[in-house]
C-alpha positions in Angstrom: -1.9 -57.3 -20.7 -4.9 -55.0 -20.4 -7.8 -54.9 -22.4 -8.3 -52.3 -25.3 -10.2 -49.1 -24.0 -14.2 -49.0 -23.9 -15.8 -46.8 -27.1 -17.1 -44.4 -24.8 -13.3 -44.0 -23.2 -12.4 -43.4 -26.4 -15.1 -40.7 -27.6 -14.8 -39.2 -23.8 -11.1 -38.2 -24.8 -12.3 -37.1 -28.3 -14.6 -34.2 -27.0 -13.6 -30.8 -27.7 -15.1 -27.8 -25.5 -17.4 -26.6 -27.8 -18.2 -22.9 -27.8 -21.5 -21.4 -29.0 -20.9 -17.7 -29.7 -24.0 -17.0 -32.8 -24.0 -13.4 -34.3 -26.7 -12.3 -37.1 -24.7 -11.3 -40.3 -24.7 -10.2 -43.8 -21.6 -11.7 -46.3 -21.0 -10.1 -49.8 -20.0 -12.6 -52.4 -17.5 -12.2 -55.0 -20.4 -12.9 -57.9 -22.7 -9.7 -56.1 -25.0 -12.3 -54.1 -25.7 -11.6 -50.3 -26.1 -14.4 -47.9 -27.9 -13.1 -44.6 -28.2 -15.5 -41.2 -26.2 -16.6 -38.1 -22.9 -17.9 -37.6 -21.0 -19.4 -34.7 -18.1 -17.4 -34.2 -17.0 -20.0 -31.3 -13.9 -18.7 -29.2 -13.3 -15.6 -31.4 -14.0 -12.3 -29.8 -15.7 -11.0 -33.5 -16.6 -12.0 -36.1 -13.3 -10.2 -38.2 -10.9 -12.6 -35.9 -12.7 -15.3 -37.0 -12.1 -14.0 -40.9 -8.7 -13.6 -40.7 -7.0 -15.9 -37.8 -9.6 -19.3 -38.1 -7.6 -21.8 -40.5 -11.0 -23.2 -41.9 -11.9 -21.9 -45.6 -15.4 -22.2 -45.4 -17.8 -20.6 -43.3 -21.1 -22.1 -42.1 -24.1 -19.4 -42.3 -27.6 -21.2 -40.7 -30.3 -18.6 -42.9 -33.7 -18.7 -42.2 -35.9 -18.9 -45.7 -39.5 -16.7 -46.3 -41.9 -19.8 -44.9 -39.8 -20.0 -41.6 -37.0 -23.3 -43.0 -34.1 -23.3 -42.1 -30.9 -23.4 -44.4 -27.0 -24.1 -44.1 -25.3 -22.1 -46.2 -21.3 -23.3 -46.5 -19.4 -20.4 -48.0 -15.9 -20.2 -49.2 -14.4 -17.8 -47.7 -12.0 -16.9 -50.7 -15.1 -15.7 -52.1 -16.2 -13.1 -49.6 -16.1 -9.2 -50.6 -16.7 -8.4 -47.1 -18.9 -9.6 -44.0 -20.3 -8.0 -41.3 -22.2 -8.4 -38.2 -26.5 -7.0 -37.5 -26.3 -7.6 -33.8 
């Protein structure tokens, strides 16, 4: 019988390549609002791909606020007129 594996064998197996790929952008809501800020379009080649082909339905926006704060923004992406990159 061998013993049960280690938690850091088992969190070693669990790590994903993780790709950072951030792009400024500007989303259009469905109610008029504008959310402005970066996203991590990971492995997609733009930020479109990531729209249509990612099977997650919200999108993470980090915003930056007047005084220099940082803010997450988690939008659902049912909700979104259109989006578009500011690089």
């Amino acid at each position: 019988m061998g013993l049960p594996p280690l938690k850091e064998e088992i969190m070693a197996a669990q790590v994903i390549d993780y790709v950072k790929n951030y792009k400024n952008i500007a989303v259009k809501m469905s109610d008029g609002s504008e959310v402005k800020g970066r996203i991590n379009i990971m492995s997609f080649a733009r930020l479109s791909d990531l729209m249509k082909h990612s099977t997650d339905k919200f999108i993470t926006v980090l915003s930056e606020e007047a005084d220099g704060a940082q803010k997450v923004v988690i939008v659902n992406k049912d909700y979104v007129v259109w989006a578009q990159t500011e690089d």
